[in-house]
Biopython code that builds the backbone (N, CA, C, O; Angstrom):
import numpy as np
from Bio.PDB.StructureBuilder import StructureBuilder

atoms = [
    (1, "UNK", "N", (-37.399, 24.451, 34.664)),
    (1, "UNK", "CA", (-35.992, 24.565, 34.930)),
    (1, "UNK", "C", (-35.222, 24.074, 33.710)),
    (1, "UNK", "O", (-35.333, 22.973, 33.169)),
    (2, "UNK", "N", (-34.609, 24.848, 33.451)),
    (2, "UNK", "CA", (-33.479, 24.607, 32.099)),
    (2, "UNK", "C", (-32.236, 23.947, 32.473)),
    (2, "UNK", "O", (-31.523, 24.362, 33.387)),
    (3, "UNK", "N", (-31.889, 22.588, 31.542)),
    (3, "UNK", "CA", (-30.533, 21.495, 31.889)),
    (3, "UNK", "C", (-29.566, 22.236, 31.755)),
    (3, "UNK", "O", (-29.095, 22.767, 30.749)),
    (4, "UNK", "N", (-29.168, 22.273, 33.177)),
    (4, "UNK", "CA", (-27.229, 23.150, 32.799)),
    (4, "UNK", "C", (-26.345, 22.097, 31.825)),
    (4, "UNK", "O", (-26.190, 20.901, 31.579)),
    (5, "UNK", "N", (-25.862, 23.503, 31.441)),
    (5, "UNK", "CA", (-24.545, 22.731, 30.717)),
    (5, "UNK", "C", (-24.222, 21.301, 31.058)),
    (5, "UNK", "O", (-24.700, 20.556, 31.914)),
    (6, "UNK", "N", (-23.296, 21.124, 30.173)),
    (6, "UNK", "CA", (-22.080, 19.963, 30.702)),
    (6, "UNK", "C", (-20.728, 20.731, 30.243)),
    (6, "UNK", "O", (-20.335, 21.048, 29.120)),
    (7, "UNK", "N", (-20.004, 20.964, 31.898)),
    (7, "UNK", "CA", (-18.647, 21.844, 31.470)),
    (7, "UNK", "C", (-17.728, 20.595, 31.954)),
    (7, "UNK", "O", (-16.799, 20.759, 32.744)),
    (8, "UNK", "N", (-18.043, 19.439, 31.452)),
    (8, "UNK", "CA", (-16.936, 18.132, 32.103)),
    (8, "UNK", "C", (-16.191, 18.154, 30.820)),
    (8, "UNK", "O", (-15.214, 17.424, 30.985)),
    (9, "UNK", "N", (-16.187, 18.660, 29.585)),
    (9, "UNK", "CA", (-15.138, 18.587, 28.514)),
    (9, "UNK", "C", (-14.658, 20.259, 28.142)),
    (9, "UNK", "O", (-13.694, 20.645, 27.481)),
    (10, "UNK", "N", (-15.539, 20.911, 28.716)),
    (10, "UNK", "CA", (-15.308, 22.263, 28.263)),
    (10, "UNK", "C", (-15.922, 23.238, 27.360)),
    (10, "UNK", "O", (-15.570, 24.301, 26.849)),
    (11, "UNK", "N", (-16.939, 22.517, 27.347)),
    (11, "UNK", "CA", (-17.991, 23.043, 26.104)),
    (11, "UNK", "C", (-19.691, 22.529, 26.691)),
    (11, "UNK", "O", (-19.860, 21.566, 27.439)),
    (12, "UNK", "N", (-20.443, 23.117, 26.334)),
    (12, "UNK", "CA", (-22.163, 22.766, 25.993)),
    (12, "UNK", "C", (-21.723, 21.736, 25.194)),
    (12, "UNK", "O", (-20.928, 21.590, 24.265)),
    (13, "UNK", "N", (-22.980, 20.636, 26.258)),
    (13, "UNK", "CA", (-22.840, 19.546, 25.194)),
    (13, "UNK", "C", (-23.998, 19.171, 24.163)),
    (13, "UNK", "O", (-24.132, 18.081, 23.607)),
    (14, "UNK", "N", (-24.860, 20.370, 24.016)),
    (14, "UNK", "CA", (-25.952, 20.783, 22.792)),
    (14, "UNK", "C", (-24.707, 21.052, 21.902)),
    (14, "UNK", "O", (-24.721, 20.044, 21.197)),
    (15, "UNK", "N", (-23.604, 21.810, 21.485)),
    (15, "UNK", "CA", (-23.028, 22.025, 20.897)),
    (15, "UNK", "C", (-21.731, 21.047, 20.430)),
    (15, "UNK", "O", (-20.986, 20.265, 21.022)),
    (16, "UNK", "N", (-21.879, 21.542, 18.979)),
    (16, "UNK", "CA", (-20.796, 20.046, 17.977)),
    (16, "UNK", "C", (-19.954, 21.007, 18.242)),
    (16, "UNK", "O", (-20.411, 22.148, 18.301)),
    (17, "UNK", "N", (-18.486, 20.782, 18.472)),
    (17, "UNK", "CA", (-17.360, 21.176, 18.134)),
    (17, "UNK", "C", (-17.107, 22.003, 16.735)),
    (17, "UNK", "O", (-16.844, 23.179, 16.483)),
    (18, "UNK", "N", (-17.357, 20.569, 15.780)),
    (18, "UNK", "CA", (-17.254, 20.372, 14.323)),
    (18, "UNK", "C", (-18.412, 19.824, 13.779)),
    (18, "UNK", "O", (-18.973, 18.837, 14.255)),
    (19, "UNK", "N", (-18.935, 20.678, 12.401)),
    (19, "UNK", "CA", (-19.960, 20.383, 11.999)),
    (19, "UNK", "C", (-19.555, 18.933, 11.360)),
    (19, "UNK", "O", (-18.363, 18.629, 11.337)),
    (20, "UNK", "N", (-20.520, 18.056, 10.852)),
    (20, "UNK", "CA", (-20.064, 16.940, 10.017)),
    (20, "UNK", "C", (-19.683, 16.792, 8.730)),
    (20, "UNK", "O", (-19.368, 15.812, 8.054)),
    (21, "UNK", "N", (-19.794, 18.241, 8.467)),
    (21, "UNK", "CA", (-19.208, 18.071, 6.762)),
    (21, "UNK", "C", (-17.680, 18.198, 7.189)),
    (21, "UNK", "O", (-16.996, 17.439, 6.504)),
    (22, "UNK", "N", (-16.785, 19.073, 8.300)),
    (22, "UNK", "CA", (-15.964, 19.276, 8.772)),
    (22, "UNK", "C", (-15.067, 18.080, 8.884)),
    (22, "UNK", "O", (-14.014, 17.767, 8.329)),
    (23, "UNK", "N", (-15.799, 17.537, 9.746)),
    (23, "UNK", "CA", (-15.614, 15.870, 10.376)),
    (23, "UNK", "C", (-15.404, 15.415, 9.290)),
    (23, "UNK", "O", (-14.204, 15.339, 9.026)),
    (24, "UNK", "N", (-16.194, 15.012, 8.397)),
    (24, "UNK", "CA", (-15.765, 14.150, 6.936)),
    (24, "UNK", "C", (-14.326, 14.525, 6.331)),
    (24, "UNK", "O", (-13.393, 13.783, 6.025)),
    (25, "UNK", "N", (-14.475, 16.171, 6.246)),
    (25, "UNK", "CA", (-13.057, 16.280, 5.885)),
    (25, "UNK", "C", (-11.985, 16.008, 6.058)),
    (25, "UNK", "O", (-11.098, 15.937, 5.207)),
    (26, "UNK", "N", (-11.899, 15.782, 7.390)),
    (26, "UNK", "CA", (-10.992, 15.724, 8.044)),
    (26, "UNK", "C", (-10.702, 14.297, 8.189)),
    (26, "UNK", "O", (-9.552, 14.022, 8.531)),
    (27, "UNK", "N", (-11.662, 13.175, 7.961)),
    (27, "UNK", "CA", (-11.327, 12.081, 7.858)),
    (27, "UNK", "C", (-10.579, 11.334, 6.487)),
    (27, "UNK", "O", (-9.714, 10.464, 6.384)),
    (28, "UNK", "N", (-11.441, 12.208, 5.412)),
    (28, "UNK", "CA", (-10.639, 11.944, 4.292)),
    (28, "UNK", "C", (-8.597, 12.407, 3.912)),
    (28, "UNK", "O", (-7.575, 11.916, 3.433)),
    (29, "UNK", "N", (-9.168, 13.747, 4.603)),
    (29, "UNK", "CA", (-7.512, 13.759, 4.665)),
    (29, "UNK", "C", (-6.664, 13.101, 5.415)),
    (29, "UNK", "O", (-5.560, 12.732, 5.015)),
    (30, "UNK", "N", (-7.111, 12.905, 6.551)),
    (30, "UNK", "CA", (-6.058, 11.539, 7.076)),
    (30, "UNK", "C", (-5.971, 10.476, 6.727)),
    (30, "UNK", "O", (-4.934, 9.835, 6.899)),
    (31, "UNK", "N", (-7.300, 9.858, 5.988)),
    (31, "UNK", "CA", (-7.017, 8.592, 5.120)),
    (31, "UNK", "C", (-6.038, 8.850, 4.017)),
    (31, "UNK", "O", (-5.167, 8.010, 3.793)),
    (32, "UNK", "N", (-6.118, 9.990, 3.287)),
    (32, "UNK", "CA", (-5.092, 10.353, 1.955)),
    (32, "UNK", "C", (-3.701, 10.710, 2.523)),
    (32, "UNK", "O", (-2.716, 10.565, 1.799)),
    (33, "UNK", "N", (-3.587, 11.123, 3.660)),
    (33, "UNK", "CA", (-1.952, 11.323, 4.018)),
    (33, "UNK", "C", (-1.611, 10.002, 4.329)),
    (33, "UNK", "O", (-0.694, 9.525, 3.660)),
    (34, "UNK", "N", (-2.320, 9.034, 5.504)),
    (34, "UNK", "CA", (-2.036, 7.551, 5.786)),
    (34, "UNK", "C", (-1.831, 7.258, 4.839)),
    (34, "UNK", "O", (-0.614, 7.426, 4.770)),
    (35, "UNK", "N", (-2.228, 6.808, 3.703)),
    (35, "UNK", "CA", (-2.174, 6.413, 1.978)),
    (35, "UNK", "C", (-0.732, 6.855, 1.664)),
    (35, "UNK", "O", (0.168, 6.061, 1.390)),
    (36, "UNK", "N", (-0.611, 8.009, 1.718)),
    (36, "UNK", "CA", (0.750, 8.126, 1.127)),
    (36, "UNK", "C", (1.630, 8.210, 2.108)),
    (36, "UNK", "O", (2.682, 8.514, 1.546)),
    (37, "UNK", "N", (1.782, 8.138, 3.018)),
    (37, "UNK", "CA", (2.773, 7.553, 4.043)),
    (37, "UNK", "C", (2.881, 6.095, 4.022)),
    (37, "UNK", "O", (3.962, 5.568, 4.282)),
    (38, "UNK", "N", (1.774, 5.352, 3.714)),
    (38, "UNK", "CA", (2.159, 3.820, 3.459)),
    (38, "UNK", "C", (2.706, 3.592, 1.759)),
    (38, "UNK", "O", (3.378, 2.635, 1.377)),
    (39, "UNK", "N", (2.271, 4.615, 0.990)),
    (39, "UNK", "CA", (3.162, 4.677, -0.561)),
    (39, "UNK", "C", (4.858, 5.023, -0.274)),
    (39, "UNK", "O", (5.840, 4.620, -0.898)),
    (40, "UNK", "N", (4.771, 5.912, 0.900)),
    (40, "UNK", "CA", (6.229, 6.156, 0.546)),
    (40, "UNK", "C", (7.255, 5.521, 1.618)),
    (40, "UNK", "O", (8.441, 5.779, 1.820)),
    (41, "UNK", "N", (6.381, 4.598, 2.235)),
    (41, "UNK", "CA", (7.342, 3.529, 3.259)),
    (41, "UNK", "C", (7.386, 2.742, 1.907)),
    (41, "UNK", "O", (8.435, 2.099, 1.866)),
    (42, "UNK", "N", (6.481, 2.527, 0.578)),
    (42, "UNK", "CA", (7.379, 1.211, -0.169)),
    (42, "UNK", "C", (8.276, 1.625, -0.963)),
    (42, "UNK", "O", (9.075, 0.885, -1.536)),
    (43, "UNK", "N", (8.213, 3.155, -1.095)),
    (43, "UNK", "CA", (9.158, 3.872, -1.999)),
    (43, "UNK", "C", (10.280, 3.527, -1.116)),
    (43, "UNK", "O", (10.877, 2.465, -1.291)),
    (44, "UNK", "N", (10.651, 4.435, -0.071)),
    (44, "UNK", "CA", (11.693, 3.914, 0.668)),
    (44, "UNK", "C", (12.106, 2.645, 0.865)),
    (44, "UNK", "O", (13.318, 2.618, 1.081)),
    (45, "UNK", "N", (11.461, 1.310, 0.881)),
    (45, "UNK", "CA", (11.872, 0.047, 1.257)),
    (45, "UNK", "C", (12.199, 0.154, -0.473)),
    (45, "UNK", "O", (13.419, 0.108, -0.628)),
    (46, "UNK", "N", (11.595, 0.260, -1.567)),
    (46, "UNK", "CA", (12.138, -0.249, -3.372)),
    (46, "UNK", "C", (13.600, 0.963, -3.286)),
    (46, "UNK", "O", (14.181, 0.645, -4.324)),
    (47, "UNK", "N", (14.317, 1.922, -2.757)),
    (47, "UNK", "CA", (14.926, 2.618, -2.909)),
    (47, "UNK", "C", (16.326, 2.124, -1.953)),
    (47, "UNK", "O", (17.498, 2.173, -2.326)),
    (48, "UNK", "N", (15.951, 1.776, -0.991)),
    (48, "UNK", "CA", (16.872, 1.059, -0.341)),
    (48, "UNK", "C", (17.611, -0.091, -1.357)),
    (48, "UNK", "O", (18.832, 0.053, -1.305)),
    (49, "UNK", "N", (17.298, -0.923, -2.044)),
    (49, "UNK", "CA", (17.404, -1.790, -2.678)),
    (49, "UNK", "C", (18.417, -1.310, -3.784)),
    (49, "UNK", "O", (19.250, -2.085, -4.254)),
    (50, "UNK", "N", (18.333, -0.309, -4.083)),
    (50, "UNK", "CA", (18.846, 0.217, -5.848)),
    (50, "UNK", "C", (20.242, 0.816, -5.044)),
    (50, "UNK", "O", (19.962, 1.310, -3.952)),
    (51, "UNK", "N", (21.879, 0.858, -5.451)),
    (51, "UNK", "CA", (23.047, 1.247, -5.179)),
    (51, "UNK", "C", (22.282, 2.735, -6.025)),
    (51, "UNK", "O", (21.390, 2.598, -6.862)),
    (52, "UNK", "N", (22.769, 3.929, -5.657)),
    (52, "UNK", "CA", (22.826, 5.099, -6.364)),
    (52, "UNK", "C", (24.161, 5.622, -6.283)),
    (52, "UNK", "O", (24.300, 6.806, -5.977)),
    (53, "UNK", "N", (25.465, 4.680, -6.588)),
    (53, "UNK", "CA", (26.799, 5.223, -6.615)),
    (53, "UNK", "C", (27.323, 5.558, -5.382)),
    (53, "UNK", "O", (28.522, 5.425, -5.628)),
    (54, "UNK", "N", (27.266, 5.857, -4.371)),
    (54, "UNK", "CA", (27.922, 5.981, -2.949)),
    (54, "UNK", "C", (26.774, 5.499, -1.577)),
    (54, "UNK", "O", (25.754, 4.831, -1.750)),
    (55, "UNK", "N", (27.081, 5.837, -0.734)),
    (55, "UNK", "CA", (26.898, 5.757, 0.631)),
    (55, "UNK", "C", (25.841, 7.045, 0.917)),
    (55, "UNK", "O", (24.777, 6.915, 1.522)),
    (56, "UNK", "N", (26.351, 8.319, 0.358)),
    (56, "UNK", "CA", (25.839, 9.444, 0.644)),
    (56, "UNK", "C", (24.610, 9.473, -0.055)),
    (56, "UNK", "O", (23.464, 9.457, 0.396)),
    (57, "UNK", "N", (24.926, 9.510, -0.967)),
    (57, "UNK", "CA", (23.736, 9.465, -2.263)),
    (57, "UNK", "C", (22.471, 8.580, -1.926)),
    (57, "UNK", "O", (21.370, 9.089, -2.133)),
    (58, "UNK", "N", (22.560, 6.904, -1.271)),
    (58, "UNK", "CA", (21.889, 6.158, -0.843)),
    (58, "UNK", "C", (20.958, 7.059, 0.073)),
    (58, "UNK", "O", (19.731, 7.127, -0.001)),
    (59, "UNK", "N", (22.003, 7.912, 1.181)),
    (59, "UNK", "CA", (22.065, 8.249, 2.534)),
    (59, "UNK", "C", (20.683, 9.116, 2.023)),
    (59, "UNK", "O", (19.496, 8.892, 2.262)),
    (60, "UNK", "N", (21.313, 10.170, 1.243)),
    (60, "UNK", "CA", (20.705, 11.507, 0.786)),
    (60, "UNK", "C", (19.211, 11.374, 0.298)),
    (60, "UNK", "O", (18.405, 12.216, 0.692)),
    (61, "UNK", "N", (18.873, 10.536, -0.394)),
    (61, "UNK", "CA", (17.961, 9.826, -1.010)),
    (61, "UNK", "C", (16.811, 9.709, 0.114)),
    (61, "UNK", "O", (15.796, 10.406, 0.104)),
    (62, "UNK", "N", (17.104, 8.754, 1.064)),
    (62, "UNK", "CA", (16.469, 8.065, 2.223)),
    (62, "UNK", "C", (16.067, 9.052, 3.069)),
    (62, "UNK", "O", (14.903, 9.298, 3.386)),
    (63, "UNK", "N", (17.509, 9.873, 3.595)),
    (63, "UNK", "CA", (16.696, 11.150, 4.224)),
    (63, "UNK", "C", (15.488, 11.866, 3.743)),
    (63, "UNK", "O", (14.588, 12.101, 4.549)),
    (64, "UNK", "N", (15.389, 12.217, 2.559)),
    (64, "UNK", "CA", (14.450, 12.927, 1.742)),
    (64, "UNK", "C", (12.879, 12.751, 2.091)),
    (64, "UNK", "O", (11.855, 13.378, 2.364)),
    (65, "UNK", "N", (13.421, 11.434, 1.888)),
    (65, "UNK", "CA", (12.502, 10.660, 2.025)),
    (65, "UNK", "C", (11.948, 10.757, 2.842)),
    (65, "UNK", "O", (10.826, 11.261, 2.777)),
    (66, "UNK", "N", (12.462, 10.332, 3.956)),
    (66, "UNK", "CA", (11.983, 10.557, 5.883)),
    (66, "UNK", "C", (11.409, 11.810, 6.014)),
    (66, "UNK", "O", (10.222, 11.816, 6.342)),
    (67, "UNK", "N", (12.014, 12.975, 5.822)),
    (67, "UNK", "CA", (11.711, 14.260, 5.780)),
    (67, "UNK", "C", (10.780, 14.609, 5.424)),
    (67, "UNK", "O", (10.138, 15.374, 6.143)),
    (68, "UNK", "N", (10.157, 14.124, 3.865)),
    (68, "UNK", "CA", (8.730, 14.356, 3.799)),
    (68, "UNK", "C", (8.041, 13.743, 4.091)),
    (68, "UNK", "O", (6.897, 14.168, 3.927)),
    (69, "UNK", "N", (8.154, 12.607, 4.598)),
    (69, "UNK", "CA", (7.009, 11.658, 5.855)),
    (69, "UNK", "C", (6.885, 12.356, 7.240)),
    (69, "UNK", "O", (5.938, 12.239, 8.018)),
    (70, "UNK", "N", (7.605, 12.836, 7.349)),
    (70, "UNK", "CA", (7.985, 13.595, 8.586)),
    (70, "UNK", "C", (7.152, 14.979, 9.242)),
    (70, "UNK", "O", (6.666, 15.432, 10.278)),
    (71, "UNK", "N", (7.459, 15.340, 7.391)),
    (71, "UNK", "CA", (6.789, 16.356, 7.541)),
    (71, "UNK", "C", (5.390, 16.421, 7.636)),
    (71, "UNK", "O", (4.716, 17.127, 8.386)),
    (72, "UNK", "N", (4.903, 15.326, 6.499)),
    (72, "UNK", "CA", (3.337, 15.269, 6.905)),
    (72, "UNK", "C", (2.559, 14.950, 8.052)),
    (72, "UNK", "O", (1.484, 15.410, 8.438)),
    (73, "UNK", "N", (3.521, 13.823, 8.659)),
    (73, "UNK", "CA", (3.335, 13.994, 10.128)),
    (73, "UNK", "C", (2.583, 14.881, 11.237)),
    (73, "UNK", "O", (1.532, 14.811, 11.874)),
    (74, "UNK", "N", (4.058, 16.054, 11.095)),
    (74, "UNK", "CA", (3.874, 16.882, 11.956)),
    (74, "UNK", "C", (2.717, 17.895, 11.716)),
    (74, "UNK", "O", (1.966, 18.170, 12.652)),
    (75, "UNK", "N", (2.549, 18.467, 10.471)),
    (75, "UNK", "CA", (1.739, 19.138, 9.688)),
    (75, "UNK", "C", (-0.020, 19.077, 9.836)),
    (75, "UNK", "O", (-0.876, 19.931, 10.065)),
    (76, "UNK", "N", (-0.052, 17.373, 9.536)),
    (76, "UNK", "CA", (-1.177, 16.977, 9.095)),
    (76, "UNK", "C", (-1.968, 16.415, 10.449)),
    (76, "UNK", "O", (-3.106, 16.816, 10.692)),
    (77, "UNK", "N", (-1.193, 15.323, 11.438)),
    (77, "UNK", "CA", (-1.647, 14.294, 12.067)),
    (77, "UNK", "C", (-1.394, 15.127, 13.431)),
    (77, "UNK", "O", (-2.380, 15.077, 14.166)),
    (78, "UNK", "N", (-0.252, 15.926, 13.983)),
    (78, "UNK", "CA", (0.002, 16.724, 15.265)),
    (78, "UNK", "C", (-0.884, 18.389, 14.640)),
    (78, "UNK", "O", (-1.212, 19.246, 15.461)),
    (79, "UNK", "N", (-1.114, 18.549, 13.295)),
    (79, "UNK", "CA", (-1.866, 19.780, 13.390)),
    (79, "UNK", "C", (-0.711, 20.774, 13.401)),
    (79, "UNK", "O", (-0.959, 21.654, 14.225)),
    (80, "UNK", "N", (0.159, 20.913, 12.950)),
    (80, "UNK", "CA", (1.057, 22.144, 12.838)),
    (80, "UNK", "C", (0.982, 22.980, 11.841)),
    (80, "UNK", "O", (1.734, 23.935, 12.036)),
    (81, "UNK", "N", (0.526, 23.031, 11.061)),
    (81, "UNK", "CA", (-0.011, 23.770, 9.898)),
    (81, "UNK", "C", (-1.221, 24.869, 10.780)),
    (81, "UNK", "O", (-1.305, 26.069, 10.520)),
    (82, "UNK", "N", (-2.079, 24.168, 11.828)),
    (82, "UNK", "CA", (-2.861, 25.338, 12.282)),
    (82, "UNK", "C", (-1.955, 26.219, 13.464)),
    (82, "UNK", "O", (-2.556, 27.176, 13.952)),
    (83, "UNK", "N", (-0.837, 26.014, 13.855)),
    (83, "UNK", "CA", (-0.604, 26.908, 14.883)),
    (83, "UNK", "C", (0.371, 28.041, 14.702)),
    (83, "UNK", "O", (1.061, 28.221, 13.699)),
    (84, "UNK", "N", (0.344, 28.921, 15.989)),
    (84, "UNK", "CA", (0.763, 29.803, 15.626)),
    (84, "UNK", "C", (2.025, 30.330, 15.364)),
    (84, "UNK", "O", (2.793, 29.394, 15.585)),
    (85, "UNK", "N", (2.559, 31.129, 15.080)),
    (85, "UNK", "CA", (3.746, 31.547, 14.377)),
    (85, "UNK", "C", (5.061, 31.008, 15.276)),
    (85, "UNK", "O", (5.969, 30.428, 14.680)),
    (86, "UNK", "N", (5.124, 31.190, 16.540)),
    (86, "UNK", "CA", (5.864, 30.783, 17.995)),
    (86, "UNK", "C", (6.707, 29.396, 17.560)),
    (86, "UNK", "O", (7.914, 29.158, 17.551)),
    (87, "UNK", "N", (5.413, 28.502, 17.164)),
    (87, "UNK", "CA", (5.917, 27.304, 16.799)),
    (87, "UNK", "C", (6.784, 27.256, 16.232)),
    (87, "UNK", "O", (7.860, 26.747, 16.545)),
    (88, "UNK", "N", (6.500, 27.760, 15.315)),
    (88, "UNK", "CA", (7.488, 27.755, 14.432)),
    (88, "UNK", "C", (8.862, 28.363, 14.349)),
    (88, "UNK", "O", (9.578, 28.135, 13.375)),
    (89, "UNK", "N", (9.277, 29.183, 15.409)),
    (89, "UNK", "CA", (10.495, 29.798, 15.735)),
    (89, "UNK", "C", (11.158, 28.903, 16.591)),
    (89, "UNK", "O", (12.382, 28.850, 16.707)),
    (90, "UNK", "N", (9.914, 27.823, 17.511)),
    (90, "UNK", "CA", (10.721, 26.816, 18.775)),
    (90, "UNK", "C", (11.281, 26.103, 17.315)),
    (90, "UNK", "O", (12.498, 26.017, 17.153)),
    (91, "UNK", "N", (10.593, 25.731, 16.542)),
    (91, "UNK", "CA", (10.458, 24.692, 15.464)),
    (91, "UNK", "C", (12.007, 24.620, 14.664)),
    (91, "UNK", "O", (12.697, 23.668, 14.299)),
    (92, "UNK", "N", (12.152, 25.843, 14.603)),
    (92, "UNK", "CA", (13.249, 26.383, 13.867)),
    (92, "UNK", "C", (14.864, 26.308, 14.413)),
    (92, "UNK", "O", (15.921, 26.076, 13.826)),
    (93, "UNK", "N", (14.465, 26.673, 16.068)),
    (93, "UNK", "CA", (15.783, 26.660, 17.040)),
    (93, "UNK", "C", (15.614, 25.343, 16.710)),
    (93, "UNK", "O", (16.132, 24.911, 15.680)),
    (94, "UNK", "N", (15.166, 24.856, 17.210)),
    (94, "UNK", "CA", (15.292, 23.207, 17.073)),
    (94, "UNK", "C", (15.847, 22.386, 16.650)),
    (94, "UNK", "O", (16.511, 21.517, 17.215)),
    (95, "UNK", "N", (15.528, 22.661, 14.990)),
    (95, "UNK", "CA", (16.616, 22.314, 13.837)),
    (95, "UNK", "C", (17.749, 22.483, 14.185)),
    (95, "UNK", "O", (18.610, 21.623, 14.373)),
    (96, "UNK", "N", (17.865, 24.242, 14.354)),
    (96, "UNK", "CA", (19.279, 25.152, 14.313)),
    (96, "UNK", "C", (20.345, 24.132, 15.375)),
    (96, "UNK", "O", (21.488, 23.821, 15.040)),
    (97, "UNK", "N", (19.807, 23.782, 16.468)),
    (97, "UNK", "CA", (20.205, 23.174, 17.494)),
    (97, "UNK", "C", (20.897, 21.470, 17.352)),
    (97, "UNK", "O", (22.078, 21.244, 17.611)),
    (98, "UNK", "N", (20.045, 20.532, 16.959)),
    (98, "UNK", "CA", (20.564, 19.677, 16.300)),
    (98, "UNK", "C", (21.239, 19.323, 15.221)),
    (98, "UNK", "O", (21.702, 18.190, 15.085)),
    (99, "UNK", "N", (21.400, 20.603, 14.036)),
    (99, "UNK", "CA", (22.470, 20.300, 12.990)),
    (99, "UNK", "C", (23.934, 20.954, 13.998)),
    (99, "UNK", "O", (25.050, 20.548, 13.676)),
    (100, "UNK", "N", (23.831, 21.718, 14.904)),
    (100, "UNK", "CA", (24.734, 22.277, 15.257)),
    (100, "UNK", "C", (25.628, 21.205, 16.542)),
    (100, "UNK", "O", (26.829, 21.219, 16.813)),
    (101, "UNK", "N", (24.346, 20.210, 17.236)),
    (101, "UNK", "CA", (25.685, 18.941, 17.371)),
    (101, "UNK", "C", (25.982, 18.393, 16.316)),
    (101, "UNK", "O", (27.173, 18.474, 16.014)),
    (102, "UNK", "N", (25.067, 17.645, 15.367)),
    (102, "UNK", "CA", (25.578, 17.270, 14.741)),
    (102, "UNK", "C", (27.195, 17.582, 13.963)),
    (102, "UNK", "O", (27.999, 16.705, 13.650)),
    (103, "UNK", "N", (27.335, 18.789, 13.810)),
    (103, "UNK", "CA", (28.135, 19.432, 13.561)),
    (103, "UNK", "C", (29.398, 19.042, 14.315)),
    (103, "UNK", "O", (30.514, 18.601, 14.041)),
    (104, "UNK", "N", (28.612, 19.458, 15.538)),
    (104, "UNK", "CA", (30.383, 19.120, 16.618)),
    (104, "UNK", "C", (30.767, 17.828, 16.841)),
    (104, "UNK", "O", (31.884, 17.585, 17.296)),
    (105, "UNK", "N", (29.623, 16.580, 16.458)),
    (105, "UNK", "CA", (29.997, 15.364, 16.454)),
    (105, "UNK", "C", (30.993, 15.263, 15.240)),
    (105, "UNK", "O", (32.004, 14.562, 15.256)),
    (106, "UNK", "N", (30.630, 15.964, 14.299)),
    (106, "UNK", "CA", (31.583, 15.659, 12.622)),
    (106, "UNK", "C", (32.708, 16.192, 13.007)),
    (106, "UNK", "O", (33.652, 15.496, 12.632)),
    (107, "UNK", "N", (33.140, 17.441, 13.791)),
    (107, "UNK", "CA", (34.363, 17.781, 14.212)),
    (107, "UNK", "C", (35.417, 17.297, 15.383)),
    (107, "UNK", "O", (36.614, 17.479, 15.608)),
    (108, "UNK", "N", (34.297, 16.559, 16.031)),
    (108, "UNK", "CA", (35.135, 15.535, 16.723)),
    (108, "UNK", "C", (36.331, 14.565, 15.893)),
    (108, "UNK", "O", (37.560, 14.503, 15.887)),
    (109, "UNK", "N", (35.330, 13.942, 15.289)),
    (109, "UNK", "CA", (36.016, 12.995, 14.356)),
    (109, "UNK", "C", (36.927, 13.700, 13.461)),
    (109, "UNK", "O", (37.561, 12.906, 12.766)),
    (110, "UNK", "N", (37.211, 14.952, 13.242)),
    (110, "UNK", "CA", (38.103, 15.555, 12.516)),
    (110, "UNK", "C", (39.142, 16.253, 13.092)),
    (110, "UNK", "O", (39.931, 17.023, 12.544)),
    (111, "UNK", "N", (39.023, 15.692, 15.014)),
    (111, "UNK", "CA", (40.592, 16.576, 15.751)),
    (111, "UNK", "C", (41.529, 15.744, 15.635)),
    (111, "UNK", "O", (41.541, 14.537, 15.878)),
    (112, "UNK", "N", (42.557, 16.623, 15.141)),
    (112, "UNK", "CA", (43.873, 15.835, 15.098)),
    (112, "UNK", "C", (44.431, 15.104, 16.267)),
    (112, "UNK", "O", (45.158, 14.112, 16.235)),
    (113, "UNK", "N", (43.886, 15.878, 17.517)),
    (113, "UNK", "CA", (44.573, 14.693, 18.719)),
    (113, "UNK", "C", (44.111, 13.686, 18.916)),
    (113, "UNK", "O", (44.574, 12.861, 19.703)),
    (114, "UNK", "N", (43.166, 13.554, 18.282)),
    (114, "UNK", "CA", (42.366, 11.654, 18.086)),
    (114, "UNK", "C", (43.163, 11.058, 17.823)),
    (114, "UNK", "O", (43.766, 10.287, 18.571)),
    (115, "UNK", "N", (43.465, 11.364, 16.157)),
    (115, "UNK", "CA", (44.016, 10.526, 15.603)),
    (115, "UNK", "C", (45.840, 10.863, 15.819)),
    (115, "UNK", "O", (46.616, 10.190, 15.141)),
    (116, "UNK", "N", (46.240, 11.625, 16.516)),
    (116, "UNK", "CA", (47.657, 11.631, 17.156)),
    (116, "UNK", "C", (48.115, 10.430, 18.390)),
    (116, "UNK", "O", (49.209, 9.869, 18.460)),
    (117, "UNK", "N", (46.921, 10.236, 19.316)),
    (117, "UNK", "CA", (46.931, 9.610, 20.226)),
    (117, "UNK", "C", (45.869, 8.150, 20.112)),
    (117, "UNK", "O", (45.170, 7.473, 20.866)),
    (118, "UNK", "N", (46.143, 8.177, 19.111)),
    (118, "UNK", "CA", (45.077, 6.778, 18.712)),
    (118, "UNK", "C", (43.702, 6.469, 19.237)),
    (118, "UNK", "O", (43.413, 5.301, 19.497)),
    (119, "UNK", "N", (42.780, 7.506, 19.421)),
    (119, "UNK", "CA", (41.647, 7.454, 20.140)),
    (119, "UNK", "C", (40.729, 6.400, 19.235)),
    (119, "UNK", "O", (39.591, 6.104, 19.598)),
]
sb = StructureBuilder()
sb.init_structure("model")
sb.init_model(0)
sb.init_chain("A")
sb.init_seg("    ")
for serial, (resi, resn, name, xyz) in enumerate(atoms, 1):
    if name == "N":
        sb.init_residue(resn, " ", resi, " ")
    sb.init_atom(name, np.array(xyz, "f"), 0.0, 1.0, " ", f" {name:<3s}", serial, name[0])
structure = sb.get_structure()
């Protein structure tokens, strides 16, 4: 009599998922993105520190910053780089969606009956 499967994860459990050269890879690249996600939390903390002439500029800087931590994030550690195209259209409204309050928050602050009626 031949050992049935094991379908308690979803797979034969004679069978690797991922071979181990795979596995290695994949460990090294998350050690090298961790690496530079902890390089560019000190970039950001030494950048904070330096005036770059305004508020915005500071602002602009820092975002950048975030953004490409952000990005590796999503990319590297959630795996978005392997999926499919879909994602990337939710991915996209998404954005579209939050610059667009953002937006109406900045136009708040720019109605004249605010500042008519002393809000």
């Amino acid at each position: 009599m031949e050992p049935s499967p094991d379908k308690s994860h979803g797979h034969d459990s004679g069978h690797d998922a991922h071979p181990p050269v795979d596995l290695a890879k994949s460990v090294r690249t998350y050690l090298k993105v961790g690496g530079t996600l902890i390089l560019f939390t000190g970039i950001t903390w030494a950048v904070a520190l330096v005036d770059f002439g305004s508020h915005a500029a500071n602002y602009a800087i820092g975002l950048s910053i975030a953004t490409f931590k952000v990005s590796l994030v999503g990319l590297i550690f959630m795996h978005l780089n392997h999926e499919r195209p879909l994602i990337y259209k939710v991915l996209l409204f998404t954005v579209i969606f939050a610059a667009a309050m953002m937006f109406l928050t900045v136009l708040s602050y720019l109605d004249p009956i605010k500042a008519r009626f002393g809000f």
